[in-house]
Backbone as CSV, one residue per row, in Angstrom:
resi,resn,N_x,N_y,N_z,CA_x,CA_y,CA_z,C_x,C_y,C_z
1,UNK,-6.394,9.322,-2.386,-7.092,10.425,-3.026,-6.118,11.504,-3.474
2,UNK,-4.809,11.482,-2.460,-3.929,12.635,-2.813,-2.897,12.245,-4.225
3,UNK,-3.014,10.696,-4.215,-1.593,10.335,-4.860,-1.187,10.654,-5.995
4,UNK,-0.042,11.215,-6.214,0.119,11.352,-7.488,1.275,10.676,-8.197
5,UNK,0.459,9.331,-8.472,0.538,8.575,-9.865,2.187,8.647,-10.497
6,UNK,2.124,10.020,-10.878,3.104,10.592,-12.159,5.142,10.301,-10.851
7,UNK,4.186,10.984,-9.551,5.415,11.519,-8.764,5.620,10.069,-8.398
8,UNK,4.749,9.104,-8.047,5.346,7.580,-7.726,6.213,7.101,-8.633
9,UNK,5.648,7.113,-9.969,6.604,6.638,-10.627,7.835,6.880,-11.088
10,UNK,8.457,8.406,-11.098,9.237,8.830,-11.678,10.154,8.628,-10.523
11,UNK,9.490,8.512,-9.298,10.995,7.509,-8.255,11.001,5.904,-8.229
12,UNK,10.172,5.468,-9.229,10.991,3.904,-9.164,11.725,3.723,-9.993
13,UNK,12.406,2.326,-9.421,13.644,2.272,-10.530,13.427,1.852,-11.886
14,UNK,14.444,2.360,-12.451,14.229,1.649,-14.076,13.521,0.199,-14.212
15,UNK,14.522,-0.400,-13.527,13.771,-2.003,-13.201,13.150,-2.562,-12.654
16,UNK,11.995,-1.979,-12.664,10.328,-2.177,-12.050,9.891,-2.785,-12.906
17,UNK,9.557,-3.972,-13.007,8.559,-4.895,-13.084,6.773,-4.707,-12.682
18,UNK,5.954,-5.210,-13.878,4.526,-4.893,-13.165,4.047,-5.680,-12.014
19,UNK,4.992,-6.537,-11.860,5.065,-7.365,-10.332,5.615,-6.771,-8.878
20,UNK,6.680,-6.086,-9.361,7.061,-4.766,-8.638,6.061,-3.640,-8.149
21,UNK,5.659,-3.201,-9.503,3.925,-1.966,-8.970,2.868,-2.628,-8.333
22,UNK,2.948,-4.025,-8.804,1.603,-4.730,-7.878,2.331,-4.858,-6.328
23,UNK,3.123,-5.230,-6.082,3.813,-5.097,-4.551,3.774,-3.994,-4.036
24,UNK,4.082,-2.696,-4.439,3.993,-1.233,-4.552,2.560,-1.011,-3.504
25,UNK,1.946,-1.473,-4.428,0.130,-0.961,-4.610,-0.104,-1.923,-3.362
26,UNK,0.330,-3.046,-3.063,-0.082,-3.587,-1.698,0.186,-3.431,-1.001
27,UNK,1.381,-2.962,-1.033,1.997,-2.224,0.842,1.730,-1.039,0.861
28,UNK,0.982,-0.260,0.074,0.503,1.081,0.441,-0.504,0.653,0.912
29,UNK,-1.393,-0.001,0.200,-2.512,-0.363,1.034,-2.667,-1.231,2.561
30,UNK,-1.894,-2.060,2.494,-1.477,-2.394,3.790,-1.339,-0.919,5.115
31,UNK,-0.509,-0.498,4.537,-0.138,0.669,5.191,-1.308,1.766,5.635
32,UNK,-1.981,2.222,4.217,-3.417,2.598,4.524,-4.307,1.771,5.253
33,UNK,-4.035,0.460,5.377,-5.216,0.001,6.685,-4.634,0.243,8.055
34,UNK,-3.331,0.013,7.996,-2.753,0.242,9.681,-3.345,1.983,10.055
35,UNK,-2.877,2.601,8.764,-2.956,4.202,9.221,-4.667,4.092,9.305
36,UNK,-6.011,4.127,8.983,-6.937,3.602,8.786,-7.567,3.273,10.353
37,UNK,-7.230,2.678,10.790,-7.373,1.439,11.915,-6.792,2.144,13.432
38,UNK,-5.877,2.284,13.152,-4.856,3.663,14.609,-6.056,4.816,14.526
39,UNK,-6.461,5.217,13.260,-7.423,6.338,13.786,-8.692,6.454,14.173
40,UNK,-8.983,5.481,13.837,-10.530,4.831,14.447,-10.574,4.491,15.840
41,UNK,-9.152,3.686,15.838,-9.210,3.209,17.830,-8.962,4.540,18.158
42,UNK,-8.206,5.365,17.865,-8.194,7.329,18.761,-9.531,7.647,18.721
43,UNK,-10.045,7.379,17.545,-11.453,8.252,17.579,-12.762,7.427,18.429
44,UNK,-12.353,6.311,18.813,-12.889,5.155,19.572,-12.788,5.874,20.960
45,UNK,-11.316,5.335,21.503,-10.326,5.815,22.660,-11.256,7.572,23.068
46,UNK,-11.411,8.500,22.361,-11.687,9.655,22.348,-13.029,9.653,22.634
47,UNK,-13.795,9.187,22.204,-15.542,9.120,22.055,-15.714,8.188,23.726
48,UNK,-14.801,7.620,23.894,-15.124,6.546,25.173,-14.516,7.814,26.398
49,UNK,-13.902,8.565,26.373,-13.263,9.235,27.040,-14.327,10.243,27.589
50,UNK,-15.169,11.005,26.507,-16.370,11.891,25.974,-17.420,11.362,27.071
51,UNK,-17.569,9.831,26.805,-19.052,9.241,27.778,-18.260,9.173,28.761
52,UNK,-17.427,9.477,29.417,-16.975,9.455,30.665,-16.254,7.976,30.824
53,UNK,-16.080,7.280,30.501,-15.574,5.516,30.617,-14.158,5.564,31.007
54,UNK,-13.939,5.248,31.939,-12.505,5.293,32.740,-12.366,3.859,31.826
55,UNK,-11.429,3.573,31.668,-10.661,2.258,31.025,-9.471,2.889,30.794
56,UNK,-8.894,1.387,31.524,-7.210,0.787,31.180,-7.064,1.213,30.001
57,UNK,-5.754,2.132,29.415,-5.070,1.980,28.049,-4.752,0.986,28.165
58,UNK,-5.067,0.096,26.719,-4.414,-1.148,26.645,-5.051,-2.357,27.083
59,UNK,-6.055,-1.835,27.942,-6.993,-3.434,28.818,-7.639,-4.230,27.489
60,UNK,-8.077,-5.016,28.152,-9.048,-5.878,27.032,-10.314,-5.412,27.002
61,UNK,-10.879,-4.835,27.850,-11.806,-4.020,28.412,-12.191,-2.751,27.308
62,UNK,-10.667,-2.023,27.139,-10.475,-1.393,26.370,-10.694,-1.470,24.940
63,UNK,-10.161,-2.290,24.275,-10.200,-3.130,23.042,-11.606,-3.389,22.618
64,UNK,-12.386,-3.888,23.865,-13.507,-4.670,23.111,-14.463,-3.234,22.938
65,UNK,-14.675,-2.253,23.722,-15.179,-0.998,23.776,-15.155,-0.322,22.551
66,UNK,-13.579,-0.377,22.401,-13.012,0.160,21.304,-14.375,-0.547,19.439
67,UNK,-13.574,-1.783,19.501,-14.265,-2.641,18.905,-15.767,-2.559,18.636
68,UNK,-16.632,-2.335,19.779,-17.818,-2.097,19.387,-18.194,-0.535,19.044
69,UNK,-17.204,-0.021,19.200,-17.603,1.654,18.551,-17.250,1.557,16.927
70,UNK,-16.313,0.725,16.812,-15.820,0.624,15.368,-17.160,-0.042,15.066
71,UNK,-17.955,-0.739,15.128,-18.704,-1.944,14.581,-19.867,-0.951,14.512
72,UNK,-20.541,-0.053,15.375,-21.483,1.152,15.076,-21.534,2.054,13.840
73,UNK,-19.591,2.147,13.596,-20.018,2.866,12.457,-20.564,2.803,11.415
74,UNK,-21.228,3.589,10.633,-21.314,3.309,8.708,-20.330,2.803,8.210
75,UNK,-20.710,1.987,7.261,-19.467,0.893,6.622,-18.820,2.019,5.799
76,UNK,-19.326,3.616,5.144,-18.521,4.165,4.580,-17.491,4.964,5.421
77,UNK,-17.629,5.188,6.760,-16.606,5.257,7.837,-15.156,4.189,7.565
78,UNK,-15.614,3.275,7.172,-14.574,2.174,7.239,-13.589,1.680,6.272
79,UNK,-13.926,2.835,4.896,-13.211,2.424,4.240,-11.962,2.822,4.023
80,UNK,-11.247,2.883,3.275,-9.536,2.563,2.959,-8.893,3.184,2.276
81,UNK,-8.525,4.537,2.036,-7.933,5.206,1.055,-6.442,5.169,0.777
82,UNK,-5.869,5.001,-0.209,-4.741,5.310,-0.139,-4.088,6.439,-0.594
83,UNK,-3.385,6.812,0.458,-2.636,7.891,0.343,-1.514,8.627,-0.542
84,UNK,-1.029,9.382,-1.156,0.512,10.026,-1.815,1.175,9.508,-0.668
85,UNK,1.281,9.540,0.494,2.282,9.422,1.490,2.609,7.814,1.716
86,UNK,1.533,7.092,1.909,1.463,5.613,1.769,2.114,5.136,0.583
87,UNK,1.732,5.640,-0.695,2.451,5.262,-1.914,3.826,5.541,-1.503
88,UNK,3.862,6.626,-1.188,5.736,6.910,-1.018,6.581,6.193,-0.202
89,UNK,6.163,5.724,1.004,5.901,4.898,1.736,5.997,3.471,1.373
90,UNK,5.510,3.075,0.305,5.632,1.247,0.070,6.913,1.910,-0.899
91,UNK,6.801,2.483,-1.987,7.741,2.644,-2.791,9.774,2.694,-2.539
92,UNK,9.303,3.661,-0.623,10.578,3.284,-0.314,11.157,1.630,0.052
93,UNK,10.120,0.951,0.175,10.263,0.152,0.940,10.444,-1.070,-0.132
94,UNK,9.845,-0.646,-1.991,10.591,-1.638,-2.498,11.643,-2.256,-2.971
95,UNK,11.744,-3.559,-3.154,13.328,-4.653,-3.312,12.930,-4.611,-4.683
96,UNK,12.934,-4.358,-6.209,13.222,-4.707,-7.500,13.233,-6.262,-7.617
97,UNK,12.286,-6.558,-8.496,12.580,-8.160,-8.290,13.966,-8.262,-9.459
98,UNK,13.919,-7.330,-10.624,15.037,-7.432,-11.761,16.197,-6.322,-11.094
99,UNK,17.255,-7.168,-11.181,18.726,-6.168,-11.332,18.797,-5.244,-12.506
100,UNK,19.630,-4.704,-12.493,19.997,-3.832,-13.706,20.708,-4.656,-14.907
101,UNK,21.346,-5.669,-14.792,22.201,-6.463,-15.536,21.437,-8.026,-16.163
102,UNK,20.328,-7.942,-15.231,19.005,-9.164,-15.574,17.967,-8.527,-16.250
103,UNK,18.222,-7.245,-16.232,16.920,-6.094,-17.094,17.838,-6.142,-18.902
104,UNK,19.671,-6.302,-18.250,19.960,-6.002,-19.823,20.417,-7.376,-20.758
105,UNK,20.207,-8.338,-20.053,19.879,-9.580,-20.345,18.855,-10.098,-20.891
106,UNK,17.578,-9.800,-20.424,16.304,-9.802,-21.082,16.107,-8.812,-22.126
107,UNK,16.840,-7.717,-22.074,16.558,-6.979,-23.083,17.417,-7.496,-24.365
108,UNK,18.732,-8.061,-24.034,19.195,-8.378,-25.305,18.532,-10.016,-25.836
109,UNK,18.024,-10.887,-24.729,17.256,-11.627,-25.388,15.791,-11.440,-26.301
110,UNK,15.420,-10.321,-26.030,13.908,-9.597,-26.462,14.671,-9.180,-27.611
111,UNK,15.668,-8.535,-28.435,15.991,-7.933,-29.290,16.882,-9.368,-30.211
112,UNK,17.046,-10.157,-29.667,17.600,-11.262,-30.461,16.279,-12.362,-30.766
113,UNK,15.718,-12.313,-30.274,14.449,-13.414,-30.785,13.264,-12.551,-31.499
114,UNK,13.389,-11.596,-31.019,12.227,-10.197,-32.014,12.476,-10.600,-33.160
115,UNK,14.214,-10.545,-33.462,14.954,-10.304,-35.107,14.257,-11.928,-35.707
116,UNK,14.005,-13.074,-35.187,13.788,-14.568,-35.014,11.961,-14.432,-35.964
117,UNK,11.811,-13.819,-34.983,10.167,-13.857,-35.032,10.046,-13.069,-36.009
118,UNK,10.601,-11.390,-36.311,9.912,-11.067,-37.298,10.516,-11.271,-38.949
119,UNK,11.721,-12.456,-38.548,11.924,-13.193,-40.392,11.147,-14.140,-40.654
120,UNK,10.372,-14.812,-39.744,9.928,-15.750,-39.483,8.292,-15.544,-40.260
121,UNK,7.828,-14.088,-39.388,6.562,-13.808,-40.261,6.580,-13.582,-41.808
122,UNK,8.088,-12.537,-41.954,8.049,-12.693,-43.436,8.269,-13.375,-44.395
């Protein structure tokens, strides 16, 4: 909801690929479910604490408790936003599938078969 779009992009690299932004866009979201998911079991963990429920951190006991407080909620409780911070977040975390020297390779093949194609139309 926070992200801004403009500020993601102007830190990737030149040689971003739209295969690159689609990787981007999935590990933020990835990321937004872990972040997502940690706050539900606190707010789980917290609400079980509230009814008084002594439980093991960590038991299975715990978990399944947990689990059925998540399963009570409204499904719009459950959904998934992604964050400016998450974006920033996958963005550090991407590998470029193109080098800089495979970006100017394709580019001089795109500018040598362009010249191909457009004598070709005329």
């Amino acid at each position: 909801r926070d992200a801004n779009l403009a500020l993601v992009a102007v830190n990737l690299p030149n040689t971003v690929t739209g295969a690159d932004i689609g990787s981007v866009v999935s590990e933020a979201f990835r990321i937004a479910q872990e972040r997502t998911l940690e706050a539900l079991k606190e707010e789980g963990r917290n609400a079980l604490y509230e009814q008084g429920k002594d439980l093991h951190a960590g038991s299975d006991a715990e978990e399944w408790a947990i689990a059925a407080y998540m399963n009570r909620l409204p499904k719009h409780r459950l959904e998934v936003y992604i964050s400016g911070q998450d974006l920033a977040q996958a963005t550090e975390l991407l590998r470029p599938s193109v080098s800089p020297q495979e970006l100017q390779h394709y580019e001089r093949l795109a500018a040598q078969y362009s010249d191909v194609i457009n004598e070709e139309i005329m």
